[in-house]
PQR file with spaces between the fields and no chain letter, atoms N, CA, C, O and H, PARSE charges and radii, in Angstrom:
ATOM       1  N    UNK     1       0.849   -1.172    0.000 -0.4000 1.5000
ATOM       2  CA   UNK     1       0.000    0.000    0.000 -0.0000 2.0000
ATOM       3  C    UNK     1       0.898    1.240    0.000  0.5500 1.7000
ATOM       4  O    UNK     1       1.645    1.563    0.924 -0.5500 1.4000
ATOM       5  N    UNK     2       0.762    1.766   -0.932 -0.4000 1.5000
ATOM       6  CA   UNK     2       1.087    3.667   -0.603 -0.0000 2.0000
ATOM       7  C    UNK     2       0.637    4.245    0.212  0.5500 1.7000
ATOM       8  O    UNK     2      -0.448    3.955    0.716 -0.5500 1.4000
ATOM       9  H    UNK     2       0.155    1.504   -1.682  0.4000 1.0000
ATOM      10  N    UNK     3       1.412    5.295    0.584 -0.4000 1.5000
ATOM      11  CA   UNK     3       0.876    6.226    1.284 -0.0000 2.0000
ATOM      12  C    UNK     3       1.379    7.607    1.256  0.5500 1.7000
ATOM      13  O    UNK     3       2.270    8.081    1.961 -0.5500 1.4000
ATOM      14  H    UNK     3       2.293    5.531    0.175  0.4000 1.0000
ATOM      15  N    UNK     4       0.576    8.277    0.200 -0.4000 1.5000
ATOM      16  CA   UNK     4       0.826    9.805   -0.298 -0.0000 2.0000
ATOM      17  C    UNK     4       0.511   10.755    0.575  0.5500 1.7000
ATOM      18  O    UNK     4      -0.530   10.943    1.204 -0.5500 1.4000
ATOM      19  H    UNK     4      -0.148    7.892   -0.372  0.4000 1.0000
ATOM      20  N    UNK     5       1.809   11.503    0.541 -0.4000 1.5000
ATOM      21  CA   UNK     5       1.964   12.460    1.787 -0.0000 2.0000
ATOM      22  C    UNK     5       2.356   14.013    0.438  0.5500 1.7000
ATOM      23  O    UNK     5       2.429   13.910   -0.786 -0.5500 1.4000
ATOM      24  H    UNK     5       2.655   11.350    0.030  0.4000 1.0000
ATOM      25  N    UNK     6       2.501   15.068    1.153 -0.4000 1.5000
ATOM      26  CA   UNK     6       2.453   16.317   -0.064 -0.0000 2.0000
ATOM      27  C    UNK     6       4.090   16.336   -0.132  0.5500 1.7000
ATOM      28  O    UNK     6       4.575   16.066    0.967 -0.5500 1.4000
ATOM      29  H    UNK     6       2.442   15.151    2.148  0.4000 1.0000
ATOM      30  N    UNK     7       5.093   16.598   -1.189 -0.4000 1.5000
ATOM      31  CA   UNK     7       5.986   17.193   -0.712 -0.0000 2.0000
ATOM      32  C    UNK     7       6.313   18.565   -0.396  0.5500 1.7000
ATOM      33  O    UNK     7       5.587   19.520   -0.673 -0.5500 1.4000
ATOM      34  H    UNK     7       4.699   16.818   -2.082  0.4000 1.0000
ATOM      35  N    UNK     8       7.728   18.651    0.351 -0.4000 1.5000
ATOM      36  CA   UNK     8       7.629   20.137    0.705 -0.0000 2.0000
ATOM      37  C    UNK     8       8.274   20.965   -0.490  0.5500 1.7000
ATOM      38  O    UNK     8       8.906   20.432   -1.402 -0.5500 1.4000
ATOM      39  H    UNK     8       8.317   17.875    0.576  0.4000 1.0000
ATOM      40  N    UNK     9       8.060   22.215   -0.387 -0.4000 1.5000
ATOM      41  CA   UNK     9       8.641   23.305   -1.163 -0.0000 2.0000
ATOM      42  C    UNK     9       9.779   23.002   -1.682  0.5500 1.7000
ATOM      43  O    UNK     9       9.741   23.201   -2.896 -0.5500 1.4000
ATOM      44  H    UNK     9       7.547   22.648    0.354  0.4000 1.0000
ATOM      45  N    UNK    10      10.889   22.568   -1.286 -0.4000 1.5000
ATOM      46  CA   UNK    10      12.020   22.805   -1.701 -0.0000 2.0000
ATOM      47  C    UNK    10      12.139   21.125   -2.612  0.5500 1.7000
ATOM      48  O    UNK    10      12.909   20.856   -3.534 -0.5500 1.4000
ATOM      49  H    UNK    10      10.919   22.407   -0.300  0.4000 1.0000
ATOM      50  N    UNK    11      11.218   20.320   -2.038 -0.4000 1.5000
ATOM      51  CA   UNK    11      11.522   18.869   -2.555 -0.0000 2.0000
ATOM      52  C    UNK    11      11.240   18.972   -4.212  0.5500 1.7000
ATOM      53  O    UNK    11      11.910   18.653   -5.194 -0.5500 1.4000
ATOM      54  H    UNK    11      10.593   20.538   -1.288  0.4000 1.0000
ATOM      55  N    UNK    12       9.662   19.688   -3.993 -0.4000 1.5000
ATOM      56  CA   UNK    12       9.095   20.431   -5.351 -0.0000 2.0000
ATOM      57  C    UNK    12       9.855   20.705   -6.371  0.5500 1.7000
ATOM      58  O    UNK    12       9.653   20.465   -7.561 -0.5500 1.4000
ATOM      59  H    UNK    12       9.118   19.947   -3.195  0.4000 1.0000
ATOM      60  N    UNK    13      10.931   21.331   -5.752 -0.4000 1.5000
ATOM      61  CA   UNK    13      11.397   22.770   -7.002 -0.0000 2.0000
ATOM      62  C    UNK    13      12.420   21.719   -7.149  0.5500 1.7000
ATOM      63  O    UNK    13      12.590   21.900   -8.355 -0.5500 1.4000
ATOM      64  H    UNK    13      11.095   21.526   -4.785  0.4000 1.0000
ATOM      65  N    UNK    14      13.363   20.612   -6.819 -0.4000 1.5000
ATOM      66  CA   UNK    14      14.628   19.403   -6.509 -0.0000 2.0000
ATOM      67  C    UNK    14      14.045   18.750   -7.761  0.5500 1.7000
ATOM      68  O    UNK    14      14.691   18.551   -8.790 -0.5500 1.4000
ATOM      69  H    UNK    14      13.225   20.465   -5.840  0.4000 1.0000
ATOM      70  N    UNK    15      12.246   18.309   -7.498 -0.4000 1.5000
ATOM      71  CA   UNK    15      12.396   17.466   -8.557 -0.0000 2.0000
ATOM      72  C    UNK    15      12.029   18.334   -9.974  0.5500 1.7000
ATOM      73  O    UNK    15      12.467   17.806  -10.996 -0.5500 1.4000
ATOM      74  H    UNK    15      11.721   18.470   -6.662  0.4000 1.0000
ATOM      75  N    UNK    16      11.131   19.849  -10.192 -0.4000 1.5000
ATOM      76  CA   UNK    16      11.114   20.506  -11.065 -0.0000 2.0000
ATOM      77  C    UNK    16      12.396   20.506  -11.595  0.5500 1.7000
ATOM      78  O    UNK    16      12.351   20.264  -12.801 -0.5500 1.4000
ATOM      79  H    UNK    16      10.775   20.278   -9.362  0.4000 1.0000
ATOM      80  N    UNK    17      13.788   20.722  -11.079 -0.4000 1.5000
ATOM      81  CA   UNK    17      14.770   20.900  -11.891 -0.0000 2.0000
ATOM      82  C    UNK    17      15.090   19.974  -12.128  0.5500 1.7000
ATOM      83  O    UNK    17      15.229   19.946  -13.351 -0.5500 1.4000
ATOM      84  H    UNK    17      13.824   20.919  -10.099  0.4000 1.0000
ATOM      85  N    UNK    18      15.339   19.045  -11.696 -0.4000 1.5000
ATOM      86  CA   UNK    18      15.693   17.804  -11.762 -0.0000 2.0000
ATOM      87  C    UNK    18      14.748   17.083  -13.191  0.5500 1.7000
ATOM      88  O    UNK    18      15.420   16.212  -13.744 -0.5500 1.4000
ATOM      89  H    UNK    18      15.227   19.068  -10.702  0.4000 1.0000
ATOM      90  N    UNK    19      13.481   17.283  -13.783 -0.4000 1.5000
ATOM      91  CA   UNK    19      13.356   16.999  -14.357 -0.0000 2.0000
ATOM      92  C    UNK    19      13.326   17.718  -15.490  0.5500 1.7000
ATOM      93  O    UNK    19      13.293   17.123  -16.567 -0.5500 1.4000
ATOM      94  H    UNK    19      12.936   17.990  -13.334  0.4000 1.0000
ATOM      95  N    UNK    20      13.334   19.326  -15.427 -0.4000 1.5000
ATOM      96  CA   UNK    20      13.944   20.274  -16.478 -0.0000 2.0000
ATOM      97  C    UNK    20      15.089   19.451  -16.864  0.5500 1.7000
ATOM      98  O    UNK    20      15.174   19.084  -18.036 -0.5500 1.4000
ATOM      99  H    UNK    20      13.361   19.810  -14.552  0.4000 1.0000
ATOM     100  N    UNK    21      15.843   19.172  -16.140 -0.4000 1.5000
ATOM     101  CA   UNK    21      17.925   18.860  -16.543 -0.0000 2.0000
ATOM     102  C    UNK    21      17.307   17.870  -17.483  0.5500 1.7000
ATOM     103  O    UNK    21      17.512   18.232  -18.641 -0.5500 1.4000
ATOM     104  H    UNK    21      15.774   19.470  -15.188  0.4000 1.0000
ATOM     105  N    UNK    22      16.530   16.596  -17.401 -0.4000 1.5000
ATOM     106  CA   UNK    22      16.294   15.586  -17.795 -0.0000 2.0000
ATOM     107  C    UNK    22      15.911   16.005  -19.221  0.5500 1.7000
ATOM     108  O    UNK    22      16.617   15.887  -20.223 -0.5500 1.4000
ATOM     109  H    UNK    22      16.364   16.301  -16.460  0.4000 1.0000
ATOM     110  N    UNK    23      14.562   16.559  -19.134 -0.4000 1.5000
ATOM     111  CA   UNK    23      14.130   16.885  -20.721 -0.0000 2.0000
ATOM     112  C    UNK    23      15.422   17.676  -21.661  0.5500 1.7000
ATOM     113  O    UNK    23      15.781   17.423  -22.811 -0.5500 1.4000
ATOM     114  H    UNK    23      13.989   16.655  -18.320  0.4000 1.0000
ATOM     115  N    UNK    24      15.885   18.594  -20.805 -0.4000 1.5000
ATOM     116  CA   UNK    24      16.938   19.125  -21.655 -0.0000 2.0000
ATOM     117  C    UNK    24      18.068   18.077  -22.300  0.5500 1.7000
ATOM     118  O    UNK    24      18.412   18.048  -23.482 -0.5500 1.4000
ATOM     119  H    UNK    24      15.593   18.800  -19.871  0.4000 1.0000
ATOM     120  N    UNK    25      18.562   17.212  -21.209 -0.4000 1.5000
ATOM     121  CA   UNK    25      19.624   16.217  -21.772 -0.0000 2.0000
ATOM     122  C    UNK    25      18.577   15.883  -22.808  0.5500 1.7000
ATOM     123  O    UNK    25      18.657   16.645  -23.771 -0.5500 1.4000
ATOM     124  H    UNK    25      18.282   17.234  -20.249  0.4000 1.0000
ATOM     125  N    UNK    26      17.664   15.022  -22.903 -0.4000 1.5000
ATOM     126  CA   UNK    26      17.370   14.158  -23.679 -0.0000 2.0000
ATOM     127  C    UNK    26      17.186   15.415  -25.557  0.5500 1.7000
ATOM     128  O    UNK    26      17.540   15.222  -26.720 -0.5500 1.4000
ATOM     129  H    UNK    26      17.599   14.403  -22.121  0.4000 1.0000
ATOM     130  N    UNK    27      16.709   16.183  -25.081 -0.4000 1.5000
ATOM     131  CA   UNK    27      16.474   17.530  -26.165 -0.0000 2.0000
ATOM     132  C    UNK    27      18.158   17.795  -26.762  0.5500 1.7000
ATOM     133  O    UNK    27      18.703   17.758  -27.865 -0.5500 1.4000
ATOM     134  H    UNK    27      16.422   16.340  -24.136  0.4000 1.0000
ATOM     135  N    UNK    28      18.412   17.958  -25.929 -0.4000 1.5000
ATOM     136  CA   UNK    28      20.457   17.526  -26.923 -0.0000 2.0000
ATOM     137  C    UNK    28      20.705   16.557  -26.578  0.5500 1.7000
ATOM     138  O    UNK    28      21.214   16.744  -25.473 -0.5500 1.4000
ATOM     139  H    UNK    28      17.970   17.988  -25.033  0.4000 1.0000
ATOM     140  N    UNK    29      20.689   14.919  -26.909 -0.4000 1.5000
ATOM     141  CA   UNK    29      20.879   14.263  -27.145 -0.0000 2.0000
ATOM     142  C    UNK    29      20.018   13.840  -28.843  0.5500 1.7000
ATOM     143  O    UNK    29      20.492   13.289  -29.836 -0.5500 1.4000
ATOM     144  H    UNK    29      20.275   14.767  -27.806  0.4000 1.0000
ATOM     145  N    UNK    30      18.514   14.421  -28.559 -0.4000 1.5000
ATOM     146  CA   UNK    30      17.976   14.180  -29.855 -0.0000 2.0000
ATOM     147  C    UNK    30      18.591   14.980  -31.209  0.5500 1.7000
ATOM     148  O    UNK    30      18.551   14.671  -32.400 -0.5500 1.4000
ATOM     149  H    UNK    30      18.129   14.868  -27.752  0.4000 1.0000
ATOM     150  N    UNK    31      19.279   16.344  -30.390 -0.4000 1.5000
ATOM     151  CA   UNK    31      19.873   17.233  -31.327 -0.0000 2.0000
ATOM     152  C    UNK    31      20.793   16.762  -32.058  0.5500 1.7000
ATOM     153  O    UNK    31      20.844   16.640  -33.282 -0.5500 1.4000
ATOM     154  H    UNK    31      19.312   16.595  -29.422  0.4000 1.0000
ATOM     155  N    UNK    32      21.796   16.401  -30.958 -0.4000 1.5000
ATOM     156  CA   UNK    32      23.066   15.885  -31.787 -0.0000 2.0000
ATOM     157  C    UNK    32      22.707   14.763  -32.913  0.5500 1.7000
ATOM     158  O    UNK    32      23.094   14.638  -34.074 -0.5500 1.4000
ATOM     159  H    UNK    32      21.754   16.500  -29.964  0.4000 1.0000
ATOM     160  N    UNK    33      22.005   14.161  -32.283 -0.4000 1.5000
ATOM     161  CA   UNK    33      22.056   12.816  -33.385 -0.0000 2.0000
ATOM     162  C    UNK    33      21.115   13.063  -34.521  0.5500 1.7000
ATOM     163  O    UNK    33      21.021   12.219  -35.411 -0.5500 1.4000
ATOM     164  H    UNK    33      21.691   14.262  -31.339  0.4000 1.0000
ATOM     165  N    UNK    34      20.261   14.400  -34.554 -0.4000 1.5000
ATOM     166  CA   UNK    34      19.878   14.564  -35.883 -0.0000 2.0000
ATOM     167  C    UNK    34      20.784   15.534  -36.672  0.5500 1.7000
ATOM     168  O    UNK    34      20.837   15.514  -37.902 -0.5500 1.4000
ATOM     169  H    UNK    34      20.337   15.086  -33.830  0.4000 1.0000
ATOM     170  N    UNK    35      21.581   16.487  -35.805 -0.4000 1.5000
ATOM     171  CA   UNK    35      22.414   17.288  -36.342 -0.0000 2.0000
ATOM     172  C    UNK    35      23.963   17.050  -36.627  0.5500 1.7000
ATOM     173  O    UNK    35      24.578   17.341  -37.653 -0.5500 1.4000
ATOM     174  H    UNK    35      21.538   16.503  -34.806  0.4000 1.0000
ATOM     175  N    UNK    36      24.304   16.623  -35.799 -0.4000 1.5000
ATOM     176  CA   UNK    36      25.914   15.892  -35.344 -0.0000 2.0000
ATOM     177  C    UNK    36      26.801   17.012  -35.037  0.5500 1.7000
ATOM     178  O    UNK    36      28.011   16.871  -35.212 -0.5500 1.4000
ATOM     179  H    UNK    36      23.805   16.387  -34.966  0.4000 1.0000
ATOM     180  N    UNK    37      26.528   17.635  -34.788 -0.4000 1.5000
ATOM     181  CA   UNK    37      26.799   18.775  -34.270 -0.0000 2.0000
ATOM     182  C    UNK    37      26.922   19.235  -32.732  0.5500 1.7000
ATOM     183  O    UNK    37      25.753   19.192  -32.350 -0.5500 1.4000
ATOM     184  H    UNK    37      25.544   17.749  -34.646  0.4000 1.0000
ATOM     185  N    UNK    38      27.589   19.587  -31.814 -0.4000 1.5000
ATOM     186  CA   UNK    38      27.600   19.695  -30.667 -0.0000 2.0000
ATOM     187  C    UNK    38      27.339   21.085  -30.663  0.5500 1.7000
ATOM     188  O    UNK    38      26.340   21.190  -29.952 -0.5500 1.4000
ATOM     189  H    UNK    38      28.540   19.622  -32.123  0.4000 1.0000
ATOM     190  N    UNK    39      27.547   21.797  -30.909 -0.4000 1.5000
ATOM     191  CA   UNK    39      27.354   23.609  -30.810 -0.0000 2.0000
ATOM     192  C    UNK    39      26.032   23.680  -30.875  0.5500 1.7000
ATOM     193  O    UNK    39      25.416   23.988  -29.854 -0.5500 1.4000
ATOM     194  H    UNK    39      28.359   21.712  -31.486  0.4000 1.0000
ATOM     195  N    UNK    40      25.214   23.360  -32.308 -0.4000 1.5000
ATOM     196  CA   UNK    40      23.769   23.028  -32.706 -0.0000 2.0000
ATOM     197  C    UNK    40      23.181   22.407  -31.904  0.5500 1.7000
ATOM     198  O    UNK    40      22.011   22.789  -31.883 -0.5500 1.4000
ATOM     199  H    UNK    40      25.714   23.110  -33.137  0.4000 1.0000
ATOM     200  N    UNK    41      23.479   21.183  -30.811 -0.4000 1.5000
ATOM     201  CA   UNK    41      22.743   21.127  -30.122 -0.0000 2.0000
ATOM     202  C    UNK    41      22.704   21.763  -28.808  0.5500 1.7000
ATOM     203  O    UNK    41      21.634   22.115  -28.311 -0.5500 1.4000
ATOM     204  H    UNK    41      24.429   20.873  -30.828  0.4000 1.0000
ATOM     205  N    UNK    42      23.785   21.918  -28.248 -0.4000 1.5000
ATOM     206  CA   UNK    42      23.538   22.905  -27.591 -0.0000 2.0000
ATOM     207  C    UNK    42      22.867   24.114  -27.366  0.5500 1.7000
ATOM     208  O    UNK    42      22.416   24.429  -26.265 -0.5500 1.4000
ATOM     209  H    UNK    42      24.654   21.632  -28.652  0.4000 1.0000
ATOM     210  N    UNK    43      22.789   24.799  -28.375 -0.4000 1.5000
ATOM     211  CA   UNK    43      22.098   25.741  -28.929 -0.0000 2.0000
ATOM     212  C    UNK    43      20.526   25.534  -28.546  0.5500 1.7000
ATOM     213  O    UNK    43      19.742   26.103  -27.786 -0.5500 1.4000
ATOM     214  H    UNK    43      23.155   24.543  -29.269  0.4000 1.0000
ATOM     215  N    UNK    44      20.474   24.707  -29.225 -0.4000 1.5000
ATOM     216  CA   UNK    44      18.957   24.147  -29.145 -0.0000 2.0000
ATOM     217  C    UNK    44      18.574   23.822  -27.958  0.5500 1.7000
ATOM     218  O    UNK    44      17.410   24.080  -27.651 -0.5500 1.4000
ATOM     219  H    UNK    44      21.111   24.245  -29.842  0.4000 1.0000
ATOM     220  N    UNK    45      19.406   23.211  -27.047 -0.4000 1.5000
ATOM     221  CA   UNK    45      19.081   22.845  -26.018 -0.0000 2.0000
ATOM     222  C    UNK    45      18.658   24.074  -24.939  0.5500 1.7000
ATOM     223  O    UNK    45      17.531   24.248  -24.475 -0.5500 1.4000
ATOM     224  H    UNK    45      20.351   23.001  -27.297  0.4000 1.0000
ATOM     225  N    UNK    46      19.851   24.869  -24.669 -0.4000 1.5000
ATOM     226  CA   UNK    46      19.275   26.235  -24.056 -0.0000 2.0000
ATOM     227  C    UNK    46      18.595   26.867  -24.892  0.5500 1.7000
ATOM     228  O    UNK    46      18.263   27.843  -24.220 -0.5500 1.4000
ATOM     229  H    UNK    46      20.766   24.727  -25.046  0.4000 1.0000
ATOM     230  N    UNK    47      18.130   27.012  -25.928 -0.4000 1.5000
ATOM     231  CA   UNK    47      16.933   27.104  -26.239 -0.0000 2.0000
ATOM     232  C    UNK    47      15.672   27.217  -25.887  0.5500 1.7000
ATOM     233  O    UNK    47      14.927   28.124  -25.517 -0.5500 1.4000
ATOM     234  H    UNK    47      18.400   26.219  -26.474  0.4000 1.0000
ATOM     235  N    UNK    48      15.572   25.586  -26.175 -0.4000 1.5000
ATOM     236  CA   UNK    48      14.485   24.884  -25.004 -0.0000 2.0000
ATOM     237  C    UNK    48      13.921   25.394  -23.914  0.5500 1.7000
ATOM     238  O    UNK    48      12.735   25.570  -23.636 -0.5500 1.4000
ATOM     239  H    UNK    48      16.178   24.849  -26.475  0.4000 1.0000
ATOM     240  N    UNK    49      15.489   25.743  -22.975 -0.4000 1.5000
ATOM     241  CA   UNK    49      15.113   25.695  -21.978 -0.0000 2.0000
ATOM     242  C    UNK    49      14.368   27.210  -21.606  0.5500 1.7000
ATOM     243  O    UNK    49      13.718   27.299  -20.565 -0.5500 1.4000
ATOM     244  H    UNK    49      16.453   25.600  -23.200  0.4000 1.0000
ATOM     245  N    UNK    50      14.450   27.895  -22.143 -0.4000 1.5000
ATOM     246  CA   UNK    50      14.393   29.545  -21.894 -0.0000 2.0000
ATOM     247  C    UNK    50      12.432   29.546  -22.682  0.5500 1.7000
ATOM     248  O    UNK    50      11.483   30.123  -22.150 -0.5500 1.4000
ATOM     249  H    UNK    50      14.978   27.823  -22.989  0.4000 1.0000
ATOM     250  N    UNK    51      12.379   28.801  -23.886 -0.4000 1.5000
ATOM     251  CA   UNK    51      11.027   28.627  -24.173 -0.0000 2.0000
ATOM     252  C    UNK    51      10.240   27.964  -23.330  0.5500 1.7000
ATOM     253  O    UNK    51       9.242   28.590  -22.974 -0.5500 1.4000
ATOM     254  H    UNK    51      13.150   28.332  -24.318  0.4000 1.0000
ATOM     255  N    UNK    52      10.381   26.861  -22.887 -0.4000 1.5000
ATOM     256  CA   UNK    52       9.796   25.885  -22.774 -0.0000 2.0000
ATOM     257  C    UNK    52       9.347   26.614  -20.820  0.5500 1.7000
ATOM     258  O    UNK    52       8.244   26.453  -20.298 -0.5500 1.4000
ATOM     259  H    UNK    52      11.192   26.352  -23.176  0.4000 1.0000
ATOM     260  N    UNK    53      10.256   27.176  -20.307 -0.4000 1.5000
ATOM     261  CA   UNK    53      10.188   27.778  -18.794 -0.0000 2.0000
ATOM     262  C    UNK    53       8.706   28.700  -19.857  0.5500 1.7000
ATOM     263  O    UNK    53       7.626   28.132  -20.021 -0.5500 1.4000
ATOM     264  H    UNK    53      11.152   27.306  -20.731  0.4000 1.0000
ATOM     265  N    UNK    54       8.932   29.806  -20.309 -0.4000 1.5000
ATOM     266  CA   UNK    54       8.472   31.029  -20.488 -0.0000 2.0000
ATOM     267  C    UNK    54       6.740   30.422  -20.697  0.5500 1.7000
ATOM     268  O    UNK    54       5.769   30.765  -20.022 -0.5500 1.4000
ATOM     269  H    UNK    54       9.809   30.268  -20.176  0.4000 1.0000
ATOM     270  N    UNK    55       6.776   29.207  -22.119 -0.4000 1.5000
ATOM     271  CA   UNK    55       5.563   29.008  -21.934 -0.0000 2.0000
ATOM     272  C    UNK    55       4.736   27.858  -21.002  0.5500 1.7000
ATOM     273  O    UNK    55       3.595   27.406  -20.897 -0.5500 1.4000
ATOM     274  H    UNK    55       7.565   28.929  -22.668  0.4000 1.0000
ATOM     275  N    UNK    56       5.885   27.713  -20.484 -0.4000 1.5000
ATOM     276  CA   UNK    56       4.767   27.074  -18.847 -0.0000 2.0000
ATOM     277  C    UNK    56       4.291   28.260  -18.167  0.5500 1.7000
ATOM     278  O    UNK    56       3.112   28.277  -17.812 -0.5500 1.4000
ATOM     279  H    UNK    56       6.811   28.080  -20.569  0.4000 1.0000
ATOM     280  N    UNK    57       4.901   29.073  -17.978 -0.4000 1.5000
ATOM     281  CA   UNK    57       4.529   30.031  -16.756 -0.0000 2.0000
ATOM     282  C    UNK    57       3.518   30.826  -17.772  0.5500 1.7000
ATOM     283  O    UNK    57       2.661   31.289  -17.019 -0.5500 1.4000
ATOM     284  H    UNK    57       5.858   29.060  -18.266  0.4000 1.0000
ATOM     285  N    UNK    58       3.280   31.114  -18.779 -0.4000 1.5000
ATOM     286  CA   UNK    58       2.117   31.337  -19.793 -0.0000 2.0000
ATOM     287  C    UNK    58       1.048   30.767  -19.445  0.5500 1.7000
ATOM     288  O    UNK    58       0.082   31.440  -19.085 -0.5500 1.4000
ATOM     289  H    UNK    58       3.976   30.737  -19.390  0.4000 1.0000
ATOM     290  N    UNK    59       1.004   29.107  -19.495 -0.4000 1.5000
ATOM     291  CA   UNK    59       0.564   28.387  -19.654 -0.0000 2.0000
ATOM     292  C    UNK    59       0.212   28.179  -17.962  0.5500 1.7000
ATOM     293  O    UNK    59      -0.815   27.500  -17.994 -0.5500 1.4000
ATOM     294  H    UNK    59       1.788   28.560  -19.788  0.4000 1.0000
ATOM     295  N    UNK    60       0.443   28.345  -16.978 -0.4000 1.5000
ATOM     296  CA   UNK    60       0.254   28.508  -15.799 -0.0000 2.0000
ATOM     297  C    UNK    60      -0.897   29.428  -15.149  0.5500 1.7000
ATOM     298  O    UNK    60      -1.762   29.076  -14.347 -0.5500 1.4000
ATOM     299  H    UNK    60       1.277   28.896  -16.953  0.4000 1.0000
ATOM     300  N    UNK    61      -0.659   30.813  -15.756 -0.4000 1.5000
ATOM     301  CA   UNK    61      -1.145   32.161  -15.651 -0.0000 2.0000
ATOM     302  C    UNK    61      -2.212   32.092  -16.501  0.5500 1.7000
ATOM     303  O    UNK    61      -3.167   32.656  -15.966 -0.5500 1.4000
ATOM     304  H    UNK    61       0.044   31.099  -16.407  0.4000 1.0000
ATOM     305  N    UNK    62      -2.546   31.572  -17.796 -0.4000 1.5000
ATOM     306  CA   UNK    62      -3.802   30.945  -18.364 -0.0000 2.0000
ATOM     307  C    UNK    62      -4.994   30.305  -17.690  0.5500 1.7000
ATOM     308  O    UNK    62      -6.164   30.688  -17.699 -0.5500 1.4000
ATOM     309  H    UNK    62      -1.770   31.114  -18.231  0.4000 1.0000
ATOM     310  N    UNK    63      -4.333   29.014  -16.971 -0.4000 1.5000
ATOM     311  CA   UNK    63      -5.232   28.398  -16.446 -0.0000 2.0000
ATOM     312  C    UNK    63      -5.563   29.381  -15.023  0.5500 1.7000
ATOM     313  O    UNK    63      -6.755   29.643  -14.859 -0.5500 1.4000
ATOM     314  H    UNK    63      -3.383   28.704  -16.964  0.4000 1.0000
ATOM     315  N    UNK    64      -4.925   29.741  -14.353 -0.4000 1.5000
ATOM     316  CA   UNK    64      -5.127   30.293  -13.428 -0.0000 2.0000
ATOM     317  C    UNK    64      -6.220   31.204  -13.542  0.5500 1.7000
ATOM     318  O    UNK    64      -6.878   31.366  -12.514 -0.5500 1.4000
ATOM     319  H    UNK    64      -3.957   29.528  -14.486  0.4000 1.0000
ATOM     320  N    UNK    65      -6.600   31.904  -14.677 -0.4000 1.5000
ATOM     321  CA   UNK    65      -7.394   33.058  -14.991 -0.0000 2.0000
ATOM     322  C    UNK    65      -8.437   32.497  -14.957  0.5500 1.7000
ATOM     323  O    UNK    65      -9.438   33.177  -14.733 -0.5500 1.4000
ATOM     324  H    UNK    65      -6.066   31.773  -15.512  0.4000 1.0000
ATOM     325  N    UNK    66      -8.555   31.132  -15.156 -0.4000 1.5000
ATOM     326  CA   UNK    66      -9.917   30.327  -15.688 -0.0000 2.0000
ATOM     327  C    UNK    66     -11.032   30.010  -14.310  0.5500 1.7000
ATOM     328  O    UNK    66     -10.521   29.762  -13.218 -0.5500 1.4000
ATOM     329  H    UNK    66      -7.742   30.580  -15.337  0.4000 1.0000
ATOM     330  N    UNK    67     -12.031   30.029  -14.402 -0.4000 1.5000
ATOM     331  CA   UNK    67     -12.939   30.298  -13.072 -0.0000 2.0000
ATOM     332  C    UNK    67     -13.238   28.661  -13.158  0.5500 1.7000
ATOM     333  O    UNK    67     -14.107   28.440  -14.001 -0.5500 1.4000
ATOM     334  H    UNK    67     -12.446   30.231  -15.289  0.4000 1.0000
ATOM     335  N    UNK    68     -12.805   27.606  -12.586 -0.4000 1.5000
ATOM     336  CA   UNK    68     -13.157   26.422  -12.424 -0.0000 2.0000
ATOM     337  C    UNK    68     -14.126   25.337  -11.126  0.5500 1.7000
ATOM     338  O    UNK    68     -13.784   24.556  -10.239 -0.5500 1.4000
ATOM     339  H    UNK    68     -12.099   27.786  -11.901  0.4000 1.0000
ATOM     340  N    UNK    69     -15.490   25.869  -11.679 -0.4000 1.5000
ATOM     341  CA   UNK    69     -16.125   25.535  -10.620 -0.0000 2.0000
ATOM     342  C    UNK    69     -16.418   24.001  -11.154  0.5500 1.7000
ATOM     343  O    UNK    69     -16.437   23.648  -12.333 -0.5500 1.4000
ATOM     344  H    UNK    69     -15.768   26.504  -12.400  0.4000 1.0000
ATOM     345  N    UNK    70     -16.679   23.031   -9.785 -0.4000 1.5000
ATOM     346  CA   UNK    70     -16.882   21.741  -10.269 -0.0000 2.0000
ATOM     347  C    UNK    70     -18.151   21.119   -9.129  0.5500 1.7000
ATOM     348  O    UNK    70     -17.948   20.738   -7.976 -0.5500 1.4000
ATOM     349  H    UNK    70     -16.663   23.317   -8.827  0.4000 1.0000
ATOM     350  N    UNK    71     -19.111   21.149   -9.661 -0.4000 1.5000
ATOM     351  CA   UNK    71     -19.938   20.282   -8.463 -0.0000 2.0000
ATOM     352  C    UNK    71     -20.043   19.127   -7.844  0.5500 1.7000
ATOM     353  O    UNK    71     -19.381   18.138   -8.159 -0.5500 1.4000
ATOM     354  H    UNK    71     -19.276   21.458  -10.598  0.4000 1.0000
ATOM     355  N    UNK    72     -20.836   19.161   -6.967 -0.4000 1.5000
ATOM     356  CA   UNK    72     -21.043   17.632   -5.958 -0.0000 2.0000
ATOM     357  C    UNK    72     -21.440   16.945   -7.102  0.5500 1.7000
ATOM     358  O    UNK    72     -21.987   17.354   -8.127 -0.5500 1.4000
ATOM     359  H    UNK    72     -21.373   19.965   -6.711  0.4000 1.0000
ATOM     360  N    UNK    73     -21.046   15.738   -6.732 -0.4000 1.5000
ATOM     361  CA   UNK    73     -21.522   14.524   -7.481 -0.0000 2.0000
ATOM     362  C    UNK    73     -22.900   14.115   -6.350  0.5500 1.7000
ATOM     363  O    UNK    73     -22.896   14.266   -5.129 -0.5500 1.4000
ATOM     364  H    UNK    73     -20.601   15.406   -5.900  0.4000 1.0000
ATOM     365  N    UNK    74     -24.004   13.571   -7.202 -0.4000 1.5000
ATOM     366  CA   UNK    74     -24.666   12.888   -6.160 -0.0000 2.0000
ATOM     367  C    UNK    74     -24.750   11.102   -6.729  0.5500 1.7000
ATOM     368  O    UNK    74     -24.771   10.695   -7.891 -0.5500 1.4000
ATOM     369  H    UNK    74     -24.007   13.449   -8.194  0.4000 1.0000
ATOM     370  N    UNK    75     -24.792   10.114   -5.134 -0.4000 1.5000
ATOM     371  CA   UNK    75     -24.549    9.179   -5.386 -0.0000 2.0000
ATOM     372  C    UNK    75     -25.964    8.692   -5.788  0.5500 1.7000
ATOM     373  O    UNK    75     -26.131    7.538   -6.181 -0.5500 1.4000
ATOM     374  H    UNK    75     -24.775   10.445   -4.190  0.4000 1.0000
């Protein structure tokens, strides 16, 4: 059995970067091997990363605006 507990703040943001680093490796790794190029992917890679932040927090501030009411279910 699990047992889901919240994490804290800082665990949050450990695994947010932690899985930013991830997508990015894998985003230059896909680079290089379509480009063969190490500069090019690099490139691309911080890239990524500067888009991909900007339109989450877009994409954050979107939903946030959105009035999401949800009702009781009845059984």
């Amino acid at each position: 059995m699990f047992v889901r507990t919240r994490d804290s703040h800082p665990r949050s943001f450990a695994k947010a970067i932690s899985w930013r680093m991830t997508g990015s490796l894998d985003t230059f790794v896909l680079s290089y091997i379509f480009t063969a190029s190490l500069k090019l992917a690099g490139s691309i890679a911080i890239t990524e990363v500067i888009t991909k932040m900007a339109l989450y927090y877009i994409h954050e501030r979107v939903w946030g605006s959105i009035q999401w009411h949800q009702s009781g279910r009845s059984a």
